[in-house]
C-alpha positions as CSV (number, residue, x, y, z in Angstrom):
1,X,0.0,0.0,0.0
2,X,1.5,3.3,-0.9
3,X,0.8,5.9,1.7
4,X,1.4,9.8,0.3
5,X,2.9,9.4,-2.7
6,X,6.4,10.5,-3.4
7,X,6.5,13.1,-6.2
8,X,9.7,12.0,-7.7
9,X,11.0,13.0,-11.1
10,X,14.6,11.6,-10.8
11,X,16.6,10.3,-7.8
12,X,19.3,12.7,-6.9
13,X,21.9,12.6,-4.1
14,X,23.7,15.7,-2.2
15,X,26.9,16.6,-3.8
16,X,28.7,15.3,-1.0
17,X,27.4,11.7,-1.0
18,X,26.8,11.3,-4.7
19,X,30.8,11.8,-5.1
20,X,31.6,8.7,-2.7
21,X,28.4,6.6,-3.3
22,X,28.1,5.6,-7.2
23,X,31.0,4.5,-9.4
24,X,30.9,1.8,-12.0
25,X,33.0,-1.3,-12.4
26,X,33.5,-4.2,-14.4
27,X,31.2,-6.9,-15.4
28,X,32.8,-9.2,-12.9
29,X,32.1,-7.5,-10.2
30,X,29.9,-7.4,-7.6
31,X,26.8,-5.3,-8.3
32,X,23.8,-5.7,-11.0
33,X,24.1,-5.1,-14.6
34,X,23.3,-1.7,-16.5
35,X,24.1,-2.9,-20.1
36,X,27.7,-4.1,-19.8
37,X,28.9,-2.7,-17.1
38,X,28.0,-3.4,-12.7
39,X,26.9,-0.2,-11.0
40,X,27.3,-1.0,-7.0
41,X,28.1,1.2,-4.0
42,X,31.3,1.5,-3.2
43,X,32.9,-0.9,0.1
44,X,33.2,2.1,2.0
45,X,29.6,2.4,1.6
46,X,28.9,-1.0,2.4
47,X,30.1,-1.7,4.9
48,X,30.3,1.3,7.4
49,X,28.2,4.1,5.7
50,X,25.7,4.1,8.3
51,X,27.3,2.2,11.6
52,X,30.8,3.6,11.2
53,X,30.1,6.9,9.9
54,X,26.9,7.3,12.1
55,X,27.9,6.2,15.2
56,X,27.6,1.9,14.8
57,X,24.8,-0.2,15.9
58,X,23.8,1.4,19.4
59,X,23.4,5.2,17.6
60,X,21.0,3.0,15.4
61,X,19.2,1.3,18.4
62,X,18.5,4.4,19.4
63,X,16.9,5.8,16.7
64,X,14.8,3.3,16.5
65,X,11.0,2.6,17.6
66,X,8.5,-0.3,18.6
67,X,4.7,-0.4,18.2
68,X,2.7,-3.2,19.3
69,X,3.6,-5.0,16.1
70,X,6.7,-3.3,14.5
71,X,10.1,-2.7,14.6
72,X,10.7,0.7,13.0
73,X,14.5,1.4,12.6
74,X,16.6,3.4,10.3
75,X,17.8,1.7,6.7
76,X,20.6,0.3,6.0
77,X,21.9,-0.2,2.8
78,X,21.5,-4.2,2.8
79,X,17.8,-3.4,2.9
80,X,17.8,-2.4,-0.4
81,X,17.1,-5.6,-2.4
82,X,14.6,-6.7,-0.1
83,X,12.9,-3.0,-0.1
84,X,13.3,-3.3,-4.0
85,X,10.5,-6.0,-3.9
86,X,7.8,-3.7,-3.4
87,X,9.0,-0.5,-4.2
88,X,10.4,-1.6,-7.6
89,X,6.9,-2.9,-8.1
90,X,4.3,-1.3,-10.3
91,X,1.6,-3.4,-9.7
92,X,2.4,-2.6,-5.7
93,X,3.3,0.8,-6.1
94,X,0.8,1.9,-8.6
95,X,-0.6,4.9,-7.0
96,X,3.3,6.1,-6.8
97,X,6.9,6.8,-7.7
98,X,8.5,3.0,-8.7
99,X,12.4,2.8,-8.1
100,X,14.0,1.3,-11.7
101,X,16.9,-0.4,-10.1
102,X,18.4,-1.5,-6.5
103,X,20.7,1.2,-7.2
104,X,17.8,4.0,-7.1
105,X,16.6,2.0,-4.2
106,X,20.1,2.2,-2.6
107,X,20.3,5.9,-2.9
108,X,17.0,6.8,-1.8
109,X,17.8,5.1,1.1
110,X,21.1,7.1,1.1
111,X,19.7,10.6,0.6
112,X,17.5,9.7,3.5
113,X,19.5,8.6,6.1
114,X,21.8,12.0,5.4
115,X,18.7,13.7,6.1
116,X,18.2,12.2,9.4
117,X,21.3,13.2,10.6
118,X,20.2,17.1,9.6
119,X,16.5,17.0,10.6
120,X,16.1,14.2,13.3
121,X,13.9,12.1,11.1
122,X,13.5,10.0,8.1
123,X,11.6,6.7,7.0
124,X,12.3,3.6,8.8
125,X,12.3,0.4,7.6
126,X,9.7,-1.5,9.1
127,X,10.1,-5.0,10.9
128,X,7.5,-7.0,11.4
129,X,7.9,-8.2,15.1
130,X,6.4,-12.0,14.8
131,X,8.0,-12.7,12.0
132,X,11.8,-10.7,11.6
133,X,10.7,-10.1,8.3
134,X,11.0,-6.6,6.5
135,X,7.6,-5.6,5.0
136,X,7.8,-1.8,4.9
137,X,9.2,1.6,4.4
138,X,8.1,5.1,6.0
139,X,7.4,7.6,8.5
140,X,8.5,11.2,8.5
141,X,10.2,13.0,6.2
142,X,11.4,16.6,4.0
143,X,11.1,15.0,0.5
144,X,14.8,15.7,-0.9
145,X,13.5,14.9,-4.5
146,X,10.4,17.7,-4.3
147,X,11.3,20.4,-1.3
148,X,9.5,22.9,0.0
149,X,6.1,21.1,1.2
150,X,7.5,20.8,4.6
151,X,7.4,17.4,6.6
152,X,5.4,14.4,5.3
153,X,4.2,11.4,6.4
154,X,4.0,8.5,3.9
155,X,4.7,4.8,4.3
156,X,4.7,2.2,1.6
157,X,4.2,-1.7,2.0
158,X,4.9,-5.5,0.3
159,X,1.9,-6.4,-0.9
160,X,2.1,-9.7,1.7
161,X,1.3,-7.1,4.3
162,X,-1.5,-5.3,3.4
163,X,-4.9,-5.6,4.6
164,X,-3.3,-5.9,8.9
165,X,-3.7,-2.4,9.9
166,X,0.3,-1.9,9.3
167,X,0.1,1.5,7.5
168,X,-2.2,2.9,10.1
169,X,0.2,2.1,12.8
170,X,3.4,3.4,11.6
171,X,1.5,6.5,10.9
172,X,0.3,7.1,14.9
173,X,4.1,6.4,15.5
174,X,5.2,9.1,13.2
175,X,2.4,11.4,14.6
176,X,3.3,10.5,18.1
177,X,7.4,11.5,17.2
178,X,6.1,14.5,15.7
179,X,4.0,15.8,18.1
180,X,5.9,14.6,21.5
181,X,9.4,14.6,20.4
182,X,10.2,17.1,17.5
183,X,7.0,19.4,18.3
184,X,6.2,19.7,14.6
185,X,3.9,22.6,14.3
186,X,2.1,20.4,11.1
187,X,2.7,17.5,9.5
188,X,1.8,16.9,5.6
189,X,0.6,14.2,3.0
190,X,0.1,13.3,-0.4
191,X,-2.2,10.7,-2.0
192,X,-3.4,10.3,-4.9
193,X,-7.6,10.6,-5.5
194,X,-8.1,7.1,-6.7
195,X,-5.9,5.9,-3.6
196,X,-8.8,5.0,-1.4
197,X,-7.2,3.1,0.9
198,X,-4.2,6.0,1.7
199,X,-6.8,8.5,2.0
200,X,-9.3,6.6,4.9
201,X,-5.6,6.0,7.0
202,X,-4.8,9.7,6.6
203,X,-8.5,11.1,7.6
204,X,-8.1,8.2,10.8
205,X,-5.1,9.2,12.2
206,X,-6.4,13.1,11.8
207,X,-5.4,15.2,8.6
208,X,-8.1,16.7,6.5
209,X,-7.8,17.7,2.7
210,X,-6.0,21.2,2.6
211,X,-6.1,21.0,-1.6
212,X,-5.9,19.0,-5.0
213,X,-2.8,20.3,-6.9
214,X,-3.2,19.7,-10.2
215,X,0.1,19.7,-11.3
216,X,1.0,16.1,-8.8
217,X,-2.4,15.2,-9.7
218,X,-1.9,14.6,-5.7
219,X,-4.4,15.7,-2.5
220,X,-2.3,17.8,-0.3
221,X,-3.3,16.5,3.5
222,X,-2.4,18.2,6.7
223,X,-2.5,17.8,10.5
224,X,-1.8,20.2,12.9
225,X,0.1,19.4,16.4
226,X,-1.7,17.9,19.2
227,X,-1.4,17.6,22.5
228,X,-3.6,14.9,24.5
229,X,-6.1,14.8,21.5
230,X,-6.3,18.5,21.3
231,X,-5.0,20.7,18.7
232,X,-1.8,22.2,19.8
């Protein structure tokens, strides 16, 4: 299920990353082919991109979060094949931006991480508790590839877990972080008209239509701040 939709017209990565995080090596290599050559991130990246660089596996524990049935914790780059699944999925992701390759997968997850580090939040990849498995991506976020809406919720799921109330409560988490921890004066989303499904977990967990724009052929959502069910 694709939550607010991510308005994406082509992946970019801050100067700073993209430098380090893409290069291009021989067929042989470790990777996945674009025609004949392998595009993979680099070892550095790897291996110690997020728990060397940000502080290893207890800075990770922390900025994690448990519901009653999920395991929300940053991404790492491993996830990305098993992300790939559903959000390199058309049928799945129908109502929303599809990555092409891992690779696109791999530096969304990239761009988004950095992004924590600067604002405090970002997706999480989503665990499901009884099983170990990885069935999601989502929660809060300043979309890198469209600024200037502000933060968003949005959450997007393998089709193998929709249908168990999953999207609804990774969005009360988010809303919960927002208002209690970051004291977010709003928090945005996007879905799309036909996306029936987004649209009844959005009005649930509180947000009301602000607007269509036309140009996303996208409803603009909000939700203001609350505080013990009130409006802040």
């Amino acid at each position: 299920m694709g939550l607010p939709c991510i308005r994406l017209r082509r992946l970019m990565i801050p100067a700073a990353l993209n430098q380090r995080c893409v290069q291009m090596q021989p067929a042989a290599s470790a990777g996945f082919s674009i025609g004949q050559q392998e595009a993979r991130l680099p070892r550095w990246v790897e291996s110690s991109w997020f728990f060397l660089h940000f502080g290893g596996r207890a800075e990770e524990i922390r900025l994690q979060m448990e519901t009653a049935r999920l395991l929300l914790r940053p991404s790492r780059l491993s996830d990305a094949p098993s992300l790939f699944e559903f959000l390199g999925n058309k049928g799945a992701m129908q109502h929303t931006h599809v990555d092409e390759t891992v690779l696109d997968c791999r530096r969304r997850i990239a761009v988004h991480e950095w992004r924590r580090r600067r604002e405090g939040y970002a997706p999480w990849t989503v665990i499901e508790k009884t099983s170990g498995k990885l069935i999601g991506w989502g929660g809060l976020y300043d979309d890198p590839f469209d600024p200037g809406w502000g933060c968003e919720v949005g959450c997007w799921f393998h089709p193998s877990a929709w249908g168990n109330g999953y999207a609804s409560e990774l969005v009360w988490a988010a809303l919960r972080m927002a208002d209690n921890q970051l004291k977010l004066p709003e928090v945005r989303a996007f879905a799309h008209p036909e996306n029936a499904g987004s649209r009844k977990v959005l009005e649930k967990a509180g947000f009301e239509v602000v607007r269509f724009v036309p140009e996303m052929n996208r409803l603009l959502f909000s939700r203001p701040r609350q505080q013990n069910g009130m409006v802040a």
